[in-house]
C-alpha positions in Angstrom: -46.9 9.8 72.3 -46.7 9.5 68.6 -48.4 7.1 66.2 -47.1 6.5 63.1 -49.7 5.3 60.4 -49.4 4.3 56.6 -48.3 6.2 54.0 -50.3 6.1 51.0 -50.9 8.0 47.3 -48.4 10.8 49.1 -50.0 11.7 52.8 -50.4 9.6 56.1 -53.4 7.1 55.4 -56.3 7.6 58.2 -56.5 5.8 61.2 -59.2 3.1 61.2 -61.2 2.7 64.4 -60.1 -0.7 64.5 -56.3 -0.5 64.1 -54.5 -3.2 65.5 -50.9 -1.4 66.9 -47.8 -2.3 68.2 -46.1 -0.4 70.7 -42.8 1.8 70.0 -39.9 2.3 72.7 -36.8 4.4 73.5 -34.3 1.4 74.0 -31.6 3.4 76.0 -34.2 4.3 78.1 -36.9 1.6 77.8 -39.5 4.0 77.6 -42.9 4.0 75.6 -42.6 7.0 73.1 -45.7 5.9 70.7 -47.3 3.2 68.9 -47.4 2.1 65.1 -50.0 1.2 63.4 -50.5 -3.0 62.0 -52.1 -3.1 58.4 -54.6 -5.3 57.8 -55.1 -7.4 54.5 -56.7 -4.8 52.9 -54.5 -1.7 54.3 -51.7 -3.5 53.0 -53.9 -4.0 49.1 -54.9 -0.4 49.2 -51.1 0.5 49.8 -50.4 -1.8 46.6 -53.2 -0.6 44.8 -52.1 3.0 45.0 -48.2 2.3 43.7 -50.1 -0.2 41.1 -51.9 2.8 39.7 -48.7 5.0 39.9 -46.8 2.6 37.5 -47.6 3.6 34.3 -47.6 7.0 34.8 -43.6 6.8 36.7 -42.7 4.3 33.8 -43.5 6.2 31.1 -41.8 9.3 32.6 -38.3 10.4 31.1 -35.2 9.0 32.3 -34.0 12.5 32.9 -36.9 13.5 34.8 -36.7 10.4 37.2 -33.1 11.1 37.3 -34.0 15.3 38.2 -35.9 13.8 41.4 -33.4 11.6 42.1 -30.6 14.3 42.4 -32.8 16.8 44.5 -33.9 13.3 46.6 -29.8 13.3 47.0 -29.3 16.7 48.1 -32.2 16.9 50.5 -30.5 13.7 52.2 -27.5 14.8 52.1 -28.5 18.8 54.1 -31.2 16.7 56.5 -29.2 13.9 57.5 -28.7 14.6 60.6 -32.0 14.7 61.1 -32.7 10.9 60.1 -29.7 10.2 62.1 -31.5 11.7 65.0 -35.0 9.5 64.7 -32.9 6.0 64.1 -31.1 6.8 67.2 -34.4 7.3 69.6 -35.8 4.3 67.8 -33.2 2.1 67.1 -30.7 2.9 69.7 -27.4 2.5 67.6 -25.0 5.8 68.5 -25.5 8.6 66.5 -22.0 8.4 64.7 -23.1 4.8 63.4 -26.6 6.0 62.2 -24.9 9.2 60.1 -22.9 6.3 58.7 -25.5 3.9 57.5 -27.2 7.1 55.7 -23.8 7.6 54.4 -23.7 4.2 52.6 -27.2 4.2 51.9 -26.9 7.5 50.1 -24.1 6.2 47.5 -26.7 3.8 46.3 -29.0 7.2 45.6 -25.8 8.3 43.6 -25.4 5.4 41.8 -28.8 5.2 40.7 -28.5 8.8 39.1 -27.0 7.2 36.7 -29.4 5.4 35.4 -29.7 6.5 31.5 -26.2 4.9 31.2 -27.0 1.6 32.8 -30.5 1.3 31.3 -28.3 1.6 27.7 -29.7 -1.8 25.0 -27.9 -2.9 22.2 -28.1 -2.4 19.1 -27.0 -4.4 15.8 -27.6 -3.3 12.0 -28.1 -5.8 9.3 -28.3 -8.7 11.6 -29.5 -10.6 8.8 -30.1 -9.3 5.3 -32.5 -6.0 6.1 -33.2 -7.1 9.5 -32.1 -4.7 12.7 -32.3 -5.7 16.6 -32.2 -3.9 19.9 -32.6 -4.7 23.1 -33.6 -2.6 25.9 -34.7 -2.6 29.4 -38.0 -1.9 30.8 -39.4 -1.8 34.8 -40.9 -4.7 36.4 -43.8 -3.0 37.9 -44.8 -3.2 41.7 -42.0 -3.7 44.4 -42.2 -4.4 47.4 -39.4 -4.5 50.2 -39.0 -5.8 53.2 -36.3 -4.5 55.9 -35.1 -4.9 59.1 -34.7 -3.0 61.9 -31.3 -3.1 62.5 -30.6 -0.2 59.3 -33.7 1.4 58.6 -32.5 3.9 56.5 -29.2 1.7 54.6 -31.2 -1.3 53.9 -33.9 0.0 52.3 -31.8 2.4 50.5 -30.1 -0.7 49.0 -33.5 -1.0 46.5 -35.4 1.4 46.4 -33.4 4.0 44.3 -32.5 1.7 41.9 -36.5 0.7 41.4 -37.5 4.2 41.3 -34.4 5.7 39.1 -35.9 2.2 36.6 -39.4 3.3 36.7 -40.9 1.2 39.1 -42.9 1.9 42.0 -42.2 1.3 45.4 -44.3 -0.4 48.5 -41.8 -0.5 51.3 -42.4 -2.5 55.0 -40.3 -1.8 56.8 -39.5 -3.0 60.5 -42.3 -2.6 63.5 -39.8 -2.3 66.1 -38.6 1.4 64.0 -40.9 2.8 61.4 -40.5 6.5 61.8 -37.4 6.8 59.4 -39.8 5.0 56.4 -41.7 8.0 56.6 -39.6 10.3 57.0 -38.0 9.3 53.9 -41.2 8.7 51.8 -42.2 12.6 53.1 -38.7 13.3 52.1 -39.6 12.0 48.0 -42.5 13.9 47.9 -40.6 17.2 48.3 -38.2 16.0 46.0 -40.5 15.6 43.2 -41.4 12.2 43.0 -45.5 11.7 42.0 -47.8 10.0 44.9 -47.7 6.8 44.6 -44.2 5.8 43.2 -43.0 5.7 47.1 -45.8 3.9 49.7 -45.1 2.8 53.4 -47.0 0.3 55.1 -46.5 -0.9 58.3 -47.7 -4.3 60.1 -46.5 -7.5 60.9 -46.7 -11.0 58.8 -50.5 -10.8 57.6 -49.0 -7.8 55.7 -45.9 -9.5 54.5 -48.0 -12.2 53.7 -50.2 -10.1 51.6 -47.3 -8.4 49.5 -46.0 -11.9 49.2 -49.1 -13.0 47.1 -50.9 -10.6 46.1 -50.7 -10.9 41.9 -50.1 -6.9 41.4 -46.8 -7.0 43.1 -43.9 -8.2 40.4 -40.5 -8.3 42.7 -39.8 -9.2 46.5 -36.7 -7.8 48.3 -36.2 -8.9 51.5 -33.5 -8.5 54.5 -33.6 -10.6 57.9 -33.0 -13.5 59.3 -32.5 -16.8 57.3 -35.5 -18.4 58.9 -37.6 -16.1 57.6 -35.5 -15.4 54.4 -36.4 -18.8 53.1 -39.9 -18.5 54.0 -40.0 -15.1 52.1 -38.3 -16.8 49.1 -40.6 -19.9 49.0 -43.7 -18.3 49.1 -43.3 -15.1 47.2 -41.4 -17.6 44.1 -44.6 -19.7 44.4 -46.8 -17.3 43.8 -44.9 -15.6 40.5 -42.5 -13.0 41.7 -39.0 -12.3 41.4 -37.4 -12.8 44.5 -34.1 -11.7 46.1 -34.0 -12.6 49.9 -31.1 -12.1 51.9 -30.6 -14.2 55.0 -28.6 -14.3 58.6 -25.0 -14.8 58.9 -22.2 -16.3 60.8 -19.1 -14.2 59.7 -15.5 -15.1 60.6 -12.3 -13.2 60.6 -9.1 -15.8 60.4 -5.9 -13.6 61.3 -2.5 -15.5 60.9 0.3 -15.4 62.7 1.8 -12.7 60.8 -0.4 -10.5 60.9 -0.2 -7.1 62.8 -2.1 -7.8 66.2 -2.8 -4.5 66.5 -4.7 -4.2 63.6 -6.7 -7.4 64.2 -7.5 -6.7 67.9 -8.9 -2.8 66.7 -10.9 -4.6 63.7 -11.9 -7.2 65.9 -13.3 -5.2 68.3 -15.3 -2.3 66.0 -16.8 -5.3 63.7 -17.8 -7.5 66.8 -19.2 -5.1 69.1 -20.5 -2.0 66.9 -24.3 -1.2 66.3 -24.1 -3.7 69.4 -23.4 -6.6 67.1 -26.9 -6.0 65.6 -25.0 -6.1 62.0 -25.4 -8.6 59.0 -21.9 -7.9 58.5 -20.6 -8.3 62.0 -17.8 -10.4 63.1 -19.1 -13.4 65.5 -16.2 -15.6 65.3 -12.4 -14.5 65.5 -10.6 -17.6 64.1 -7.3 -16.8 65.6 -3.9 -19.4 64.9 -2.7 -21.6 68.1 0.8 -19.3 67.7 -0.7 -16.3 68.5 -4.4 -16.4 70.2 -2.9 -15.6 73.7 -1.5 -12.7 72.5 -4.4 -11.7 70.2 -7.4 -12.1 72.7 -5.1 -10.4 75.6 -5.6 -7.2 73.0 -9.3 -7.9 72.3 -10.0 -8.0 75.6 -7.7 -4.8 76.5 -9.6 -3.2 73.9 -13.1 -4.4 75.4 -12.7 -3.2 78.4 -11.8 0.6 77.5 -15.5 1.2 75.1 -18.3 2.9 77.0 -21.7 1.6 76.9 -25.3 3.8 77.0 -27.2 6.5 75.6 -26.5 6.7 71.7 -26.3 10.8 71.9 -24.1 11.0 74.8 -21.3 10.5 72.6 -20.8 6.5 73.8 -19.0 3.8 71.9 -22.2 1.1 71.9 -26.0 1.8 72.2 -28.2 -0.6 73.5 -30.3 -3.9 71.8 -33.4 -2.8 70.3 -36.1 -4.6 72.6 -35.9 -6.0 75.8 -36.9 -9.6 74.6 -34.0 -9.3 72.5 -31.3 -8.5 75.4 -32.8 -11.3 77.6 -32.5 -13.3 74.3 -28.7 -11.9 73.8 -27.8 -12.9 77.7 -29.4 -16.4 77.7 -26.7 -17.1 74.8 -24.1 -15.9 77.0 -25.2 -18.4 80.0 -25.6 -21.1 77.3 -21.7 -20.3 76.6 -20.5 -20.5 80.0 -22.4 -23.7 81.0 -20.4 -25.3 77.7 -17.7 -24.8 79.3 -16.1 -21.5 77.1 -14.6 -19.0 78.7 -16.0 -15.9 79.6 -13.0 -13.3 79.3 -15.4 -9.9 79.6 -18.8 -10.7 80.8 -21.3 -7.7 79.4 -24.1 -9.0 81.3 -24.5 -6.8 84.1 -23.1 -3.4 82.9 -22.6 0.0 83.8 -23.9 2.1 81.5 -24.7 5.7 80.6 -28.0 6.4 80.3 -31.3 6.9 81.9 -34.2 4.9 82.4 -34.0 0.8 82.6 -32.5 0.2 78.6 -32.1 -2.5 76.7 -28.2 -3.0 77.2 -25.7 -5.5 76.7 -22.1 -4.4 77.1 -19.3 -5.7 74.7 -18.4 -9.9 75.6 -16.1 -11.9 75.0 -15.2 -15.7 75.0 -12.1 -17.6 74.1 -11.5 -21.5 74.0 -14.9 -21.7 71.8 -15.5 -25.0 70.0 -17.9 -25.7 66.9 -20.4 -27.2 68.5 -21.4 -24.5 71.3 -24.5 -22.4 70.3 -22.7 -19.3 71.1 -21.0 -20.3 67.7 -23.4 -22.1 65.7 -26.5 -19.4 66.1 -26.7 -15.9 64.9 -27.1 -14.3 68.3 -26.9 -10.6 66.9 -25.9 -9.0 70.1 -22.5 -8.0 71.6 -20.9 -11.1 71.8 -17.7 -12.0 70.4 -15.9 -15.6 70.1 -12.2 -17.0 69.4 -11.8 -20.1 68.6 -8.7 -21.2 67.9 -7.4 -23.6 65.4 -3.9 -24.9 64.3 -2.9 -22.9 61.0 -4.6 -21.7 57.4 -6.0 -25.1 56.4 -8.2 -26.1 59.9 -9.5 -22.1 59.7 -10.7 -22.0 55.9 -12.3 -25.6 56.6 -14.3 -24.3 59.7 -15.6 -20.9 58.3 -16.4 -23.4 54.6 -17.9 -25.5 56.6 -20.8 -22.7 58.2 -24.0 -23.0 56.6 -23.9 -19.5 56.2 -21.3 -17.2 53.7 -22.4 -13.9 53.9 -19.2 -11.9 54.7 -15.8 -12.9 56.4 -12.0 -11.6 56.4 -8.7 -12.8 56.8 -5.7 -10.7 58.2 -2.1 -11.5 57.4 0.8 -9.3 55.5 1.0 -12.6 53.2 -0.2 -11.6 49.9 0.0 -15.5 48.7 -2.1 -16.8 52.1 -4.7 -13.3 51.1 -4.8 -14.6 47.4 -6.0 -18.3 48.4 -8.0 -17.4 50.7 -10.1 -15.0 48.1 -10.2 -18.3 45.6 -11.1 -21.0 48.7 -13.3 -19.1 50.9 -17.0 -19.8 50.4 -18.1 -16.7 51.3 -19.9 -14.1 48.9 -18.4 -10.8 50.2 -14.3 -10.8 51.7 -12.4 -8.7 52.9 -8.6 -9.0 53.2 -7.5 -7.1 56.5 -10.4 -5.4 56.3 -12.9 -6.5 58.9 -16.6 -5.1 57.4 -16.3 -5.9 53.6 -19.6 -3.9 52.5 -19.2 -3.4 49.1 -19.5 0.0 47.6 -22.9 0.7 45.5 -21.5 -0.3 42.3 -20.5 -3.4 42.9 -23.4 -5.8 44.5 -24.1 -7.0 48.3 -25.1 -10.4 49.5 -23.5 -13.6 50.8 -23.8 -17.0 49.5 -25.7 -20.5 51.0 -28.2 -19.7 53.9 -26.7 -16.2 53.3 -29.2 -15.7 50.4 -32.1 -17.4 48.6 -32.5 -15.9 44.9 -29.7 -15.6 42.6 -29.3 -11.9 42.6 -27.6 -9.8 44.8 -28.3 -6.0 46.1 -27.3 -2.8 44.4 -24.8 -2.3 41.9 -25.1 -3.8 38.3 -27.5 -6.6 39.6 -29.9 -4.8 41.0 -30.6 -2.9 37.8 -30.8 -6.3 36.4 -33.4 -7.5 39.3 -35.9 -4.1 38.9 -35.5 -4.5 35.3 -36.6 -7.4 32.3 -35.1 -7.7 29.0 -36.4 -7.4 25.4 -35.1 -8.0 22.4 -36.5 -6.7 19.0 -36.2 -7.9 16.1 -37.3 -6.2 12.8 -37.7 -5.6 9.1 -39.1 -2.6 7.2 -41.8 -4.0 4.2 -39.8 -5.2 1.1 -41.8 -7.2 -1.3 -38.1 -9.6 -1.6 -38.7 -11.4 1.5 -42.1 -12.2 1.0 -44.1 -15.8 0.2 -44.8 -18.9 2.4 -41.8 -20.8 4.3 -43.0 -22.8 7.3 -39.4 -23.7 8.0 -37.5 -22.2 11.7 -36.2 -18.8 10.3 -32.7 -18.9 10.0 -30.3 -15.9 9.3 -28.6 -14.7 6.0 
């Protein structure tokens, strides 16, 4: 049994007496392998004292120093990976392919964020009026704080946290209860890259300490990953109380294929964006919007496909791992009742599987439903499990209306070998990230990741040129050297000559 505790000013913090903890599992096996430790009010304040103090020190530290520890932080990663990928299977539960891949994408942001000196470039412009010169620049916001889910517990984090360091602020990360090994891993992982105690804390808990790095005045920015619900609650409060905000919501994502398109294609991208990381993916396809012409034909391959993946143990080399509590699997199967009693129909039913593993897991295996309609809550709720649904509609205008008409717009696709149907579908769709017979549109690290509507509450996406933009605030200077010519009183607004 292992307890994970806090990490604070560069060690594990000591265990109070009077700890509150939360209980850790295996969830291919459903066995108790330790317990994490809940922060209290003031854990959480002595965790954003110590990154407060770090500040000034990190931020006045040279861009090619920060950018030295970010390039051995890289190349630690990138020999030790395998090792993360290890602990987010036994905590997490996806398969160990899909783990090494979220460390993967995570890692580009590292490597975008070595280049840092270039995007942290200001302006500047001679002679802007007569001997007057201005420069802009920009500086760290000071203490951030994210907040990530447990569904990536490397990737999401990584989505921030390089960019803050690389622009000189510090870090307090909370990560998710239900796996909270991999924060410390990492932040054990900074500290032998270089990186000063301080400028990288974990603390773990629950909502008293969300609700402390939500208000308390020291922190300056909020990022924040999980369900819309909470999303909105993270953006209201943290706004209220000062702080730049970016909070990124649930989803609802939709893939409309066309009757020209390759069947094949659709049915394999169907399948790995529906039923991978068990559906427990921002970015998953929920709804397959498939055209009247061809939906026989297309959910006959779906459910072809289905049938063939193998469910169980994440290191035993299986397609799909299982859920990550067992709350959320009883959660995940009352959604597939709640389908059947509407009257959709169940074409692979993942309720009761056979899997590979030991142990009573958490597991759901791959579902799917066909002849779902709009107002089923198989369709209208983020269920973030296995479950995949067609719903079939009567050519390009009826689809683009259904998936515009969501509340959410995080991520969606459309498949056809019609470049004119992919082009107005790119302008129509009100979705913030597309792809175009590509089911999983997660952009690459220097462009920016987040949705749009109850997809996101801030106006500022993740990574890329935005999120230098979000750790960072603009100055402008403007200024003269003494000469006696401009000199005397004028109470009128300064104007430019």
């Amino acid at each position: 049994m292992t307890t994970i505790t806090h990490w604070i000013d560069g060690a594990p913090a000591p265990i109070a007496d009077d700890a509150r903890r939360g209980e850790l599992h295996n969830p291919a096996t459903g066995e108790r392998t330790g317990e994490v430790l809940l922060a209290s009010r003031a854990e959480t304040e002595a965790a954003i004292a110590s990154a407060a103090a770090a500040f000034p020190g990190w931020r006045d530290t040279s861009l090619s120093k920060r950018v030295s520890v970010l390039f051995s932080f890289r190349e630690l990663l990138n020999s030790r990976k395998e090792e993360l990928a290890a602990i987010i299977t036994a905590e997490q539960g996806k398969v160990l392919a899909d783990a090494l891949g979220e460390i993967s994408r995570g890692q580009e942001v590292v490597e975008f964020a070595c280049g840092m000196p270039h995007l942290l470039k200001g302006g500047h412009t001679e002679n802007a009026s007569s001997g007057v010169d201005v420069h802009s620049l920009r500086q760290p916001v000071g203490v951030s704080a994210i907040i990530s889910p447990f569904n990536f517990p490397a990737m999401v984090p990584m989505w921030f946290f390089p960019i803050a360091i690389a622009a000189g602020n510090t870090v307090v990360l909370k990560p998710s209860e239900k796996d909270p090994s991999a924060a410390n891993w990492i932040a054990a992982l900074w500290q032998e890259a270089g990186l000063p105690d301080g400028v990288f804390t974990v603390v773990h808990g629950d909502k008293e300490a969300v609700d402390t790095l939500l208000t308390d005045e020291r922190v300056a920015s909020v990022s924040f990953v999980g369900s819309t619900p909470i999303a909105r609650y993270v953006y209201e409060t943290a706004t209220a109380a000062g702080k730049r905000v970016q909070a990124l919501g649930g989803a609802k994502n939709h893939m409309l294929v066309l009757p020209d398109a390759d069947l094949d294609l659709a049915a394999d991208a169907a399948v790995n964006a529906g039923y991978g990381a068990a559906g427990e993916r921002c970015m998953a396809i929920s709804a397959v919007v498939a055209v009247d012409s061809i939906a026989d034909a297309l959910v006959e391959k779906i459910a072809e496909r289905t049938r063939t993946l193998r469910t169980g143990d994440g290191t035993r080399d299986t397609d799909m791992g299982p859920l990550i509590t067992a709350a959320h699997r009883d959660k995940v199967t009352g959604y597939i009742d709640a389908g059947v009693e509407a009257g959709a129909t169940l074409v692979v039913d993942g309720r009761s599987p056979e899997v590979d593993a030991d142990g009573e897991g958490f597991f759901v295996a791959p579902t799917l439903f066909d002849a779902v309609t709009p107002e089923m809550s198989i369709y209208t709720d983020e269920i973030f499990g296995p479950v995949l649904s067609v719903v079939r509609v009567a050519g390009y205008d009826e689809g683009l209306e259904l998936i515009n008409a969501n509340p959410y717009g995080n991520g969606t696709a459309i498949f056809t070998n019609d470049g004119g149907a992919a082009r107005r579908f790119e302008n129509e769709v009100q979705v913030g990230m597309i792809g175009v017979n590509v089911p999983i549109p997660v952009p690459m690290a220097y462009y920016s990741f987040g949705g749009w509507k109850n997809s996101l509450f801030g106006d500022t996406h993740a990574h890329g040129t935005e999120g230098v933009h979000f750790f960072t605030r603009g100055k402008v200077v403007t200024k003269r050297w003494l000469d006696p010519s401009h000199g005397g009183i004028n109470l009128g607004f300064p104007t430019n000559a």
